[in-house]
Structure formats: C-alpha cells, structure tokens
C-alpha positions in Angstrom: 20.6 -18.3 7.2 21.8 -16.7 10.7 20.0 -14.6 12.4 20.9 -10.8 11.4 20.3 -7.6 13.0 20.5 -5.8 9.1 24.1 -3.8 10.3 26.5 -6.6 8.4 28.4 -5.6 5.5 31.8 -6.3 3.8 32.9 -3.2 5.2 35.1 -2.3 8.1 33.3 0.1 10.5 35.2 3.0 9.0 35.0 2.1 5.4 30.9 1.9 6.2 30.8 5.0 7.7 31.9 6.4 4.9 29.7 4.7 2.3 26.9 5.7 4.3 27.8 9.5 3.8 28.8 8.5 0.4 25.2 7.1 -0.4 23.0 9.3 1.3 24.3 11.8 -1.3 23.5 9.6 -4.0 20.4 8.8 -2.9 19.7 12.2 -2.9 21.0 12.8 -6.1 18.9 10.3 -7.4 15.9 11.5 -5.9 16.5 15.3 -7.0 15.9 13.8 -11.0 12.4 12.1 -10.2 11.4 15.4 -8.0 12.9 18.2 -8.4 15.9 18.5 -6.3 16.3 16.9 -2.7 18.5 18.2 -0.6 19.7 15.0 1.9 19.0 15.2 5.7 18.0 13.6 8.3 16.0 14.4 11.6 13.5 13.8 14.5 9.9 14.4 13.7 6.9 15.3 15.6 4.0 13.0 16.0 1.5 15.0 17.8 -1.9 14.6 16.0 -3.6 17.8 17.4 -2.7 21.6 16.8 -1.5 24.0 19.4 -4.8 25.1 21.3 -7.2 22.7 19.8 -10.6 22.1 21.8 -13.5 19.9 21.4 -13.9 19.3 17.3 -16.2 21.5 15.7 -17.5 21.6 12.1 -17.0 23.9 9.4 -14.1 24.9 6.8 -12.7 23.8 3.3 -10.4 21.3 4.0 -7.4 20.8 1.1 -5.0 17.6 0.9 -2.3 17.1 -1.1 -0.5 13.2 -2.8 1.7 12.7 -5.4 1.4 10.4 -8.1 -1.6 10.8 -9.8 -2.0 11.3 -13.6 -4.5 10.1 -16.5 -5.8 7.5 -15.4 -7.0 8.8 -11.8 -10.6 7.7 -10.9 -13.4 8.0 -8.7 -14.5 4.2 -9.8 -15.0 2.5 -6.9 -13.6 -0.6 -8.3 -10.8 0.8 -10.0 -8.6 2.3 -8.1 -4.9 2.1 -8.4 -2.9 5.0 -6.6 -3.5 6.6 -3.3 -4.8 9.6 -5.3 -7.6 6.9 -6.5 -7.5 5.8 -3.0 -8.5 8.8 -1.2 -10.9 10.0 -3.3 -12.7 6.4 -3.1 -12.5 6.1 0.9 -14.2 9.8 0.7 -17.0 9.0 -1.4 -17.9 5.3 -0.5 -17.8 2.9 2.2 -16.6 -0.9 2.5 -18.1 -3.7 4.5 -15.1 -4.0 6.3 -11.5 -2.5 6.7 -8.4 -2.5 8.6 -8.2 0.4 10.7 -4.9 2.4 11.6 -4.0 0.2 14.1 -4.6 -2.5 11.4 -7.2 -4.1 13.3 -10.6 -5.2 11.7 -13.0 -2.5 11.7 -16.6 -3.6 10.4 -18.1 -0.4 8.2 -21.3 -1.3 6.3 -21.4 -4.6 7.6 -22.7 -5.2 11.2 -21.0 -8.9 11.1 -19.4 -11.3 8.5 -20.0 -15.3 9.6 -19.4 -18.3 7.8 -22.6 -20.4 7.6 -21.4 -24.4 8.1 -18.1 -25.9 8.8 -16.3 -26.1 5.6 -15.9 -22.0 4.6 -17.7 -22.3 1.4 -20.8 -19.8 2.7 -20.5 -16.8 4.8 -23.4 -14.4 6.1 -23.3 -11.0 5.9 -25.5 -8.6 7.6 -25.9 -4.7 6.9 -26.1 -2.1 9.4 -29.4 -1.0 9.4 -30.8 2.9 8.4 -27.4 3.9 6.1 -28.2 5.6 2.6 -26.2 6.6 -0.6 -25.8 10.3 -0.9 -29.2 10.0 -3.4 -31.2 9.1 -0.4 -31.6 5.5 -1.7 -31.1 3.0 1.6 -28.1 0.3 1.4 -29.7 -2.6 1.0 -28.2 -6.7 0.2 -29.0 -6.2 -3.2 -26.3 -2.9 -3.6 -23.2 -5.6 -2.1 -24.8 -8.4 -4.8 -24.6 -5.7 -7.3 -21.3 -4.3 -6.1 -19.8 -8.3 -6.1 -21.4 -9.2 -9.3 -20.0 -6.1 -10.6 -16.4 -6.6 -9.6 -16.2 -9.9 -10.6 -18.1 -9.9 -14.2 -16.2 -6.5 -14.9 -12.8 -8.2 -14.0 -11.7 -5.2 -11.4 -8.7 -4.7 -9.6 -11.3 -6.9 -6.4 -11.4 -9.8 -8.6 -8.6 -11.8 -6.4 -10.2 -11.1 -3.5 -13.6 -12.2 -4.6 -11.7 -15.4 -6.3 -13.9 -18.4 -4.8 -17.2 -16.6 -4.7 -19.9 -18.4 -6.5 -21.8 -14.8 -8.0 -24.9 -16.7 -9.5 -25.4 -18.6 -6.2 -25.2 -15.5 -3.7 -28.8 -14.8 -2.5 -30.3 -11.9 -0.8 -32.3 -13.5 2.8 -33.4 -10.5 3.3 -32.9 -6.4 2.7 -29.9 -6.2 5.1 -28.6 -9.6 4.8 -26.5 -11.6 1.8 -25.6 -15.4 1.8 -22.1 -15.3 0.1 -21.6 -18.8 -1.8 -17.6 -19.8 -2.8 -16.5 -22.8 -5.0 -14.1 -23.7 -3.0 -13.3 -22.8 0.6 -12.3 -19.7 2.1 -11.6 -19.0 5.3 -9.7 -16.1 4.9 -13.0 -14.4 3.6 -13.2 -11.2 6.5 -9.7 -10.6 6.2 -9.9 -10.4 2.6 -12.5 -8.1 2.5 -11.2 -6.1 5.1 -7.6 -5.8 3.6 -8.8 -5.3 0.0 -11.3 -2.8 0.6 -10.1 -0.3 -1.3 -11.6 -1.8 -4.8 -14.6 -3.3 -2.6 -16.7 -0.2 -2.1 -19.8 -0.7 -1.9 -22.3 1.0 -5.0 -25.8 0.7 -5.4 -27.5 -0.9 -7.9 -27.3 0.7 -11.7 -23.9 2.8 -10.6 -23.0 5.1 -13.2 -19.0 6.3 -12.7 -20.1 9.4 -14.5 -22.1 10.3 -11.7 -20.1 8.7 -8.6 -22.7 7.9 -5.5 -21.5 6.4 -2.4 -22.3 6.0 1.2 -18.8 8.0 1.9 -18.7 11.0 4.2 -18.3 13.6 1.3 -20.5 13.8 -1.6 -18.7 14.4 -5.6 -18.8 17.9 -7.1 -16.4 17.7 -9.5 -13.2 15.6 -10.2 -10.4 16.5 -13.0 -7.8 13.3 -13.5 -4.5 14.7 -12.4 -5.2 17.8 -10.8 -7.9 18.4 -8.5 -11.2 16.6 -6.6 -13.8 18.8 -5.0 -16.2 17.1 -2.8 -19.0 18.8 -0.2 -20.2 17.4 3.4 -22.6 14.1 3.3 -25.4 15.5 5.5 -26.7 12.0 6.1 -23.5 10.3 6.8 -24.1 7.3 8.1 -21.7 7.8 11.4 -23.4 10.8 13.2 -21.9 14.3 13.7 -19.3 13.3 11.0 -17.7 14.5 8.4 -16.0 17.8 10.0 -15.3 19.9 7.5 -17.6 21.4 4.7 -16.0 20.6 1.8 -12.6 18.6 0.7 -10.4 19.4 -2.1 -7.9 16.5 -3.1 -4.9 18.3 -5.5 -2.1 16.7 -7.2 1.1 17.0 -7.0 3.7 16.1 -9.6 6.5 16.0 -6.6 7.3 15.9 -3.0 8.8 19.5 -3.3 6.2 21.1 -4.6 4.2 19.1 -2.4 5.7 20.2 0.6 5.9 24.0 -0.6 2.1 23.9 -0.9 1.7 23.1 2.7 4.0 25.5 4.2 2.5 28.3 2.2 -1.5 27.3 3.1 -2.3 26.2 -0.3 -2.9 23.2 1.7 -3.2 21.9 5.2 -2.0 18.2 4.8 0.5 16.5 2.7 1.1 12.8 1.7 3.8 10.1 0.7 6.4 12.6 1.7 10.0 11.4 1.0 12.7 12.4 4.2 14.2 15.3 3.6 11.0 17.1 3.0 10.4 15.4 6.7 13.5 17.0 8.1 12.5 20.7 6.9 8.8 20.7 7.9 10.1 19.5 11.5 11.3 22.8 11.9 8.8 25.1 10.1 6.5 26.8 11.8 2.8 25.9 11.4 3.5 22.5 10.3 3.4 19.2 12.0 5.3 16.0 10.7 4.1 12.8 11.3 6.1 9.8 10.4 3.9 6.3 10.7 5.7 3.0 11.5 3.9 0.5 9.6 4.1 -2.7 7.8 3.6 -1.3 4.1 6.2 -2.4 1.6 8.4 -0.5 -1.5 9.8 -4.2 -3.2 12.1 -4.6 -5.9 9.9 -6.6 -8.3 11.7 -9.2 -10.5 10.1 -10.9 -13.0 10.5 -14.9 -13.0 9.1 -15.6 -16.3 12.1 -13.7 -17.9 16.1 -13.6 -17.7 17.7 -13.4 -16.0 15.6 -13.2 -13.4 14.2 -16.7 -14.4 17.1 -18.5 -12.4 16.6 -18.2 -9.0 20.4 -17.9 -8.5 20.1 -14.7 -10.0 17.2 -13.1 -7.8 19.2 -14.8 -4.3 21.9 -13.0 -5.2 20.6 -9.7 -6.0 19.1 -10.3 -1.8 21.9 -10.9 -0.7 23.9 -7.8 -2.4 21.3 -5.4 0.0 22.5 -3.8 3.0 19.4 -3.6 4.3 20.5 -1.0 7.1 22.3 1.0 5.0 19.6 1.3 2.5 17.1 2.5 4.6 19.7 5.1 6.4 20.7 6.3 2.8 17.5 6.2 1.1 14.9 6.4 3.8 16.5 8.6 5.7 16.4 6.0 8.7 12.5 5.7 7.7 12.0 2.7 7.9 12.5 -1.3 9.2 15.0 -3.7 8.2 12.6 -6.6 6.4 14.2 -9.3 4.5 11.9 -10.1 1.7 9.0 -11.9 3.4 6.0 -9.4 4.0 2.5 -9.1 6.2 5.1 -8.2 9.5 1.7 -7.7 11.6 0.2 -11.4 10.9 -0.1 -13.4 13.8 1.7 -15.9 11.7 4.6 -14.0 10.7 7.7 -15.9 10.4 10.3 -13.6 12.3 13.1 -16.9 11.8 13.1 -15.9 8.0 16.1 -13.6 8.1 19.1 -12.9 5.9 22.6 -11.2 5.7 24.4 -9.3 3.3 26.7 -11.5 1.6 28.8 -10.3 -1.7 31.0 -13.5 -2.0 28.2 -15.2 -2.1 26.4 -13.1 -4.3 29.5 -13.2 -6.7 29.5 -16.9 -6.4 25.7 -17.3 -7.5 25.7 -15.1 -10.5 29.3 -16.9 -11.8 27.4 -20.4 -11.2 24.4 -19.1 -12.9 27.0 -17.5 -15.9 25.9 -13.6 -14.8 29.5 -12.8 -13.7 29.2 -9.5 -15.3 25.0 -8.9 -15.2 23.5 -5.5 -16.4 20.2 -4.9 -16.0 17.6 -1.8 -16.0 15.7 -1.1 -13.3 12.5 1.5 -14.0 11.3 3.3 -11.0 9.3 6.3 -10.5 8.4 8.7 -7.5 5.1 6.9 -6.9 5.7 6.4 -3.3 8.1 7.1 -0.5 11.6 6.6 -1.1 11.0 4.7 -4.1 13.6 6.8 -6.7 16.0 7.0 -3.8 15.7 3.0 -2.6 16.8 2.7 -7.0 19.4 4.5 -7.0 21.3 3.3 -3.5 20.2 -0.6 -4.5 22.1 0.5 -7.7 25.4 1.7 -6.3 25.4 -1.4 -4.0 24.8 -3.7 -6.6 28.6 -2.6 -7.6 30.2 -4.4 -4.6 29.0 -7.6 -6.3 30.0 -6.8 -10.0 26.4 -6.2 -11.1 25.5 -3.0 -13.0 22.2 -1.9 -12.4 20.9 1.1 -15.0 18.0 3.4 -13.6 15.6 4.4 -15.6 13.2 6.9 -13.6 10.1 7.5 -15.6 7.0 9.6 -14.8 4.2 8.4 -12.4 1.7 8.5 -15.4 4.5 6.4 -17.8 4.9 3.7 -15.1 1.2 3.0 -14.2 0.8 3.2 -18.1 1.0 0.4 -20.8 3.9 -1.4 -19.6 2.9 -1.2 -15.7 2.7 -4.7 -14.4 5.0 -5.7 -17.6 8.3 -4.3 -16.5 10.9 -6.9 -15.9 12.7 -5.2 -13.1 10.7 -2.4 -11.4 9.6 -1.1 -8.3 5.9 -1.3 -6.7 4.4 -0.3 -3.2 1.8 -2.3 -1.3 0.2 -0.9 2.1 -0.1 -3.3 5.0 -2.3 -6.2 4.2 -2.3 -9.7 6.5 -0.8 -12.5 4.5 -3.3 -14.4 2.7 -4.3 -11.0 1.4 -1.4 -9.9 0.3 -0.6 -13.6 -1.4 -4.3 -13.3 -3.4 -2.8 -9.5 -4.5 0.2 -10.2 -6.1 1.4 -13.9 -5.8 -1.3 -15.9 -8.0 -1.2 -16.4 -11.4 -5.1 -14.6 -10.9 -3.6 -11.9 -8.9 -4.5 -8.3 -10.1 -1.2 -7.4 -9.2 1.3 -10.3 -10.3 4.3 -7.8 -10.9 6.5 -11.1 -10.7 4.4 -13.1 -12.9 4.6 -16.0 -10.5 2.6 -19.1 -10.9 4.3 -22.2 -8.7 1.5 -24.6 -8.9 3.2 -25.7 -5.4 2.4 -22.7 -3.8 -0.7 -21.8 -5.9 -2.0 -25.3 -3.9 -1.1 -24.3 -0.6 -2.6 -21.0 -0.6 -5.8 -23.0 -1.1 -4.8 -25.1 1.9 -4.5 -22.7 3.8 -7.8 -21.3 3.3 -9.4 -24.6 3.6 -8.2 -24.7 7.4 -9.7 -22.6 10.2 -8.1 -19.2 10.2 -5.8 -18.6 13.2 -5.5 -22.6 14.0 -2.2 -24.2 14.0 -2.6 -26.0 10.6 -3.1 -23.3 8.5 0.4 -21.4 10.6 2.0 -24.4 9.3 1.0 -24.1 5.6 1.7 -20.2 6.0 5.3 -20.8 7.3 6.1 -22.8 4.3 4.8 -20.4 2.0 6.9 -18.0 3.3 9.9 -19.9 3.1 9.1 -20.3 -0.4 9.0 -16.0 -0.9 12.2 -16.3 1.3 14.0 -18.2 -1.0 12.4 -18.8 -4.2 10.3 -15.4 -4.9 10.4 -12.5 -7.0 10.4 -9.5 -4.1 13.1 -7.8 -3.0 12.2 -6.2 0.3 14.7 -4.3 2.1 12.2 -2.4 4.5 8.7 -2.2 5.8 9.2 1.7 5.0 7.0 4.3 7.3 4.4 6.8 5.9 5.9 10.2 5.8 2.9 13.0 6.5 2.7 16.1 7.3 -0.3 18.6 8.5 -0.7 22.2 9.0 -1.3 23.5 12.7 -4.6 24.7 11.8 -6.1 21.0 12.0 -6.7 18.1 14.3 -8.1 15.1 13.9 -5.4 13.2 12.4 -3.3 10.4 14.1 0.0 8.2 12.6 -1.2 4.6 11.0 0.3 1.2 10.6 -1.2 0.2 7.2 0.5 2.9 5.0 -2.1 4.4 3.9 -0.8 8.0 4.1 -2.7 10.5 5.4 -4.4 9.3 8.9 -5.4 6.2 6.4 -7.2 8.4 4.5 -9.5 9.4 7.9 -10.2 13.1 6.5 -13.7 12.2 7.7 -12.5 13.4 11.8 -10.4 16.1 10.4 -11.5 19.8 12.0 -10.3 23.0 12.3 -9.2 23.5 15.8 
C-alpha cells in the first residue's frame, strides 16, 4: 500500500465537504439514541491542569468523580476488573508492582526493581519497596505478590495472559521483600507486561476476601454499590508520603455522557470521564469547568470475528478497511478527536511499524467482496456507549459502508447488555483498549489464551512468533524483526478495524488541581485522583 496521509476518498473536494457536514449529523444522530441526545459540534479545548488561583496543594475535601459505563457487574476485585468504573475504583484501593505512567513510561510502584536472573528470560527477580502496608496495618511482603500470582492464575482472572509463562508452583519467596518468578518458557517481555496489564495485577495480601476489599491504594473502601456509587476515605499510611489529597472519594455512575456532563457543571461533581465531543465543545465555554482532551495511543476497533462468516474470508475483513475514511471518521464521529491509525496498534512502541499504512479504496472494496461472493453483504454491528465515540464511530462506519454496497445494521445496546452474556461473543462489535506496548497488547487480545480474544484469533503462525519474540532480548533488533512481521500479519490478515488512536475526553471543575492530560487513555489523569486537591 502507498503511503496515505488519511484525507483520500472517492470524493471530489466538494462532494467531501459535503459528506463531512452530512455525517457529522449522523453521527450525532446516532449518538443522541445511546445517550440521550447529542447535539454535534466541534471546538478548541483547554488543557490547563490547575484552577484559576491555585497555590501549593493542600489537603482536605470530599472529592466526587464521575464515568460512564458501569452496571451489574462492577467490582472492587482486584483481579476482575473490566470497565474503567472497575478501573478506578481498583487503582484507588490497591497498588501494582509496576505501571505505565501518563507519559506511558515505566513507573515501578510496589516493586523497587524487576530483573531477569540468567540469560535465557525464564526467571526474573523482584524486589519490594521496603516499610509499605495494606490499609489493615499488615506489611507487604513476597508472600502477598505469590499469593496475588497464584491467585490470578489458579482463579483464571482477566491477568491470566499476562502471567501466561509463569511457573506458580516454582516461584519462591528469597526473602520477605523479594520473589524469584520462574516461567516455562521465556519471557522477556515480563516488566512490560506487568506494567501494561496492571490493572488486573494489584497486589492483595494473603487470604483476600473481595467482601472486604484491602489494598495498599491511597483510599481505603467504605462502601461500594455496583452501578451507582463508591465511597472511599484517605489511607493515612499511604505508602507515598503526604498523599492522598483529599479526604474522601466518591466514584458515581453515569448511564450517559449528558448526564455526565450536567453533573459537573452543576457541582454534583468536580471531574468527568470518557466524554464524547460535543459534551467537549460546551464545557469549553462554561464557566467553572476545564476540558482536557489527551492525545494518546488508546484504541476504539471494530472487532470482526474470524472464526465466523463472513468475516471468516479475509477478503471480506480487507475490504471492510478499505471502505474507512479514516479522516473523515474521526472529523464526523470524533469530532476531530483523534489520529488517523490504520489498523495496526501499540503507536508508542519503539518498534512501531509507521510503513504499515492504507488508503480508502471502494473499487477495491467492491472488487473483494464480488470475489469473495458478498456483492450485496448485510451485517449487524452491536455497539454501545462504553467509551468515547464508540456509538458515533458505528453509525458513520455504517453510512460509509454504503459507498461500497455493504449494509451495515446498528444495533446499540446498553453498557450492562454488552459486557453481559454475549460480551466477547459478538460477531461484529465494538471494544476499547487503553495504550499498552505491543507484546502486551498481542498477550490481551490476539492469543487463542487471550482474556480478551474479541476476534477469536488463533494463527498458530503468529501464536509462534509472539513466543519468538519473547525469547529474544527486549529492545534488540531480532525481536523488531519478529514484531514487524507480526504486524504485517494484523495489517493484513487480522480481525481490527482501527480507524484512530482516539484521545481521552475529560473534564474538571475549577475548584481542583492536580490533574494533568495522559497518553495511555486511561481517562481521568490515568486515574491519578491520588494528587488531586482543592486549590
């Protein structure tokens, strides 16, 4: 394929022009049934992460947050979460070894370092930072992180990918702040695993009862009702000194990004996440409200799955690629929130292939689905408004779809409905995936082991060169090799659609600071309430 800025189209500059008008109204349109009523628009944003007159930080005050997209099933399991509801109530309560930061850097938590031990990846060291304690009192110790591994893996949680290699019965404790982690296989790719998966891979201590959550987090559980509200109070022993801020959090649910947004600019709360644009364009000119979009590398894809038809053929899921205006999507859907991607993810790994690029092509769209007898192809599409854009990116992908003959039916179903029964199952959905570095995001969702195997993938070709890759020394130019064919495969053979790396849409009130945009797209400062303060 050529090299493509995103703008090409089978459209004259005028006729373009005009669709783009045509389809930011039915992206709105489309939006307005999964929330409410959207009104389209588009505009600048602030990014200032401090309020009007704030000083030094101080402590004190009941801080509220707001998400959308919880339901049932919310949890304060710290091996269990699903939704960014779960997730910000688990990075509030407990702490990781390791994470990526906002930057999405490597930022060691519990863990003072992680090494490999030998040459060939199959043992890694981890040492504890010393004098840290669960809100109980009880110190962290190497026997809490063998119990929180043996956990995850025994109990099959969402971590189990992450975890894949690790040899559970042959992990020692050398001594209270130190575990020898034993794999069957190697695993270089170990840290960045961790770090990018942390969010099922809080640490618990030993005999954790989810009935009575107790983490080394920097707010301690009060009480917690599953699709509604959280209440937690300050960790007084926090292991990073001075911190948390505030006094106690409050973590409500919204069942839309109207409401949402209504809740902040009337003080019910002071920060809102997962915004969609056109709540964006409003708060940027209300007062007491600052919005903060985050460019980041955190994906919505279009999820096809390869074990069924017509999605099986690969002629099928090309040309549904190539029918995206990639550009025009984002400007219609995303109100311009977002960057062209073509279907290759991880845009923040050193090893990125940038080459891998595509352009819109309906004759050649056409001519795939004829060969691969889909002339006239009708298929469903289930979405849901369980992140940014995501009802919005349906129904645009839908009306585009036309230019190519195919006829692409919506279903939008509630948040609760799509992470339900058939979540995972669906054969043409939608999902969203927060910045992870490649490997990490392959051992998520492309392995026929992967917790979150949307596409139901399993290419024993590509199953072997993930181990490959892991097998060589991260960062060296063999394992850049294997990654760059790996990619080529999700390029051409895989079962994403990604038309953007789509930004994090935020907003605070003026009353805080603290906050600050971040790549990942975790919303919400990347869940950082910890530095939040009144100012």
């Amino acid at each position: 394929m050529e090299r493509s800025d995103g703008n090409e189209g089978p459209f004259s500059l005028v006729a373009a022009l005009n669709r783009r008008q045509f389809l930011r109204g039915v992206a709105a349109t489309g939006a307005a049934a999964g929330a409410g009523g959207l009104i389209a628009a588009c505009s600048s944003t602030s990014t200032s992460g401090k309020s009007s007159g704030s000083s030094a930080p101080k402590p004190g005050g009941d801080l509220k947050v707001g998400l959308t997209g919880g339901g049932p099933s919310d949890t304060v399991d710290p091996q269990r979460g699903l939704t960014y509801l779960d997730s910000s109530r688990l990075q509030s309560l407990y702490s990781p070894l390791v994470q990526l930061d906002a930057n999405a850097n490597l930022e060691y938590m519990l863990a003072e370092s992680i090494t490999p031990a030998g040459s060939n990846f199959t043992r890694w060291e981890i040492k504890l930072k010393p004098d840290i304690t669960f809100h109980n009192g009880k110190p962290l110790t190497s026997e809490d992180v063998i119990f929180t591994l043996n956990r995850t893996v025994s109990n099959d949680y969402s971590g189990t990918t992450p975890l894949g290699p690790i040899d559970i019965k042959a992990t020692k404790a050398v001594d209270t702040l130190t575990v020898l982690v034993s794999m069957t296989k190697p695993y270089s790719s170990f840290v960045s695993q961790l770090a990018a998966s942390w969010v099922y891979l809080y640490i618990a201590p030993v005999g954790f009862n989810p009935a009575h959550p107790v983490g080394t987090g920097p707010f301690m559980f009060k009480s917690f009702t599953p699709g509604q509200r959280s209440v937690f109070t300050r960790n007084p022993h926090y292991w990073r000194s001075g911190l948390p801020y505030a006094d106690t959090l409050q973590i409500l649910d919204f069942t839309d990004t109207v409401s949402l947004a209504d809740a902040l600019q009337t003080g019910v709360i002071q920060a809102a996440g997962t915004l969609d644009g056109p709540q964006m364009a409003s708060l940027a000119n209300a007062s007491g409200v600052t919005a903060v979009p985050s460019k980041g590398g955190g994906i919505v894809p279009f999820t096809m799955r390869v074990d069924q038809p017509p999605f099986h053929d690969v002629r099928v899921r090309q040309a549904l690629r190539l029918l995206v205006d990639r550009a025009q999507l984002i400007d219609s859907a995303l109100d311009g929130y977002g960057t062209v991607a073509y279907d290759v993810f991880s845009p923040f790994d050193p090893d990125f292939d940038k080459s891998l690029v595509r352009q819109t092509d309906i004759a050649q769209a056409k001519s795939l689905l004829k060969q691969a007898g889909q002339e006239n192809l009708t298929v469903t599409l289930t979405t849901s408004p369980i992140a940014t854009g995501t009802v919005a990116m349906a129904t645009v992908l839908a009306e585009q779809a036309k230019a190519a003959g195919v006829n692409i039916k919506v279903s939008n179903v509630p948040s609760g409905t799509f992470f339900g029964k058939q979540y995972l199952q669906w054969p043409f959905a939608q999902d969203y995936y927060n910045y992870f570095p490649y490997l990490p995001q392959v051992a998520e969702s492309m392995l026929p082991t992967s917790p979150f195997n949307e596409t139901h993938t399993d290419n024993p070709t590509y199953n072997s060169l993930y181990d490959q890759a892991n097998a060589a020394a991260s960062g060296s130019a063999l394992q850049k090799e294997i990654l760059y064919e790996m990619q080529t495969y999700d390029f051409n053979n895989g079962g994403y659609i990604i038309p953007a790396f789509v930004d994090s849409l935020d907003a605070y009130s003026t009353k805080i600071a603290g906050f600050r945009a971040a790549r990942i797209g975790q919303p919400l400062s990347n869940f950082d309430m910890e530095h939040w303060y009144f100012g």
